[in-house]
N, C-alpha and C positions, 0 to 999 in steps of 0.2 A: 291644771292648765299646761306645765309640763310637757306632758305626754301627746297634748293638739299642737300646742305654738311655745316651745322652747325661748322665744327670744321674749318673752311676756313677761315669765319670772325670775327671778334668783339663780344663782347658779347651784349647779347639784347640792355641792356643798353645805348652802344655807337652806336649800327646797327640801330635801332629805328623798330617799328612792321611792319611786312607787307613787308617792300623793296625787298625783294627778290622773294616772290610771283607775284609781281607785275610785276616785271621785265620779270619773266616765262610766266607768262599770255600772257602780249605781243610782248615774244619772239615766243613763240609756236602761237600765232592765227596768226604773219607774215608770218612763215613758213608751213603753213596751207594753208593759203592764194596763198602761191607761187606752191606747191603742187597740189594744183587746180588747176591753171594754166598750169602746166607742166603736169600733169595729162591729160591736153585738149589738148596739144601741139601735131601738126602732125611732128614724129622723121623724113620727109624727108624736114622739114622746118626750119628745128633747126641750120642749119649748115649755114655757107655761101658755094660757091660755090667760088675754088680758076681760 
C-alpha cells in the first residue's frame, strides 16, 4: 500500500522498501491473467443453466 497511498501505512522505516510494490505487481499480473481468460470466455458458457 506504500507504493499507491503512502499516507496509509507506516513510515519507511517500520514498512521496509519495496512491500507494496510487490504486492501491486502481483496483484495486477493475477488479474491480468484472469482478464485473459475472461476475455476468451464464450458469454453463453459463463452461466450454468437452472
Amino acid at each position: 500500500m506504500l507504493h499507491i497511498h503512502p499516507d496509509f501505512v507506516h513510515s519507511l522505516d517500520a514498512a521496509g522498501p519495496g512491500k507494496g510494490e510487490r504486492y501491486m505487481e502481483a496483484v495486477t499480473d493475477r488479474l491480468a491473467a484472469f482478464f485473459v481468460v475472461l476475455a476468451a470466455a464464450d458469454p453463453g458458457d459463463m452461466y450454468e443453466d437452472e
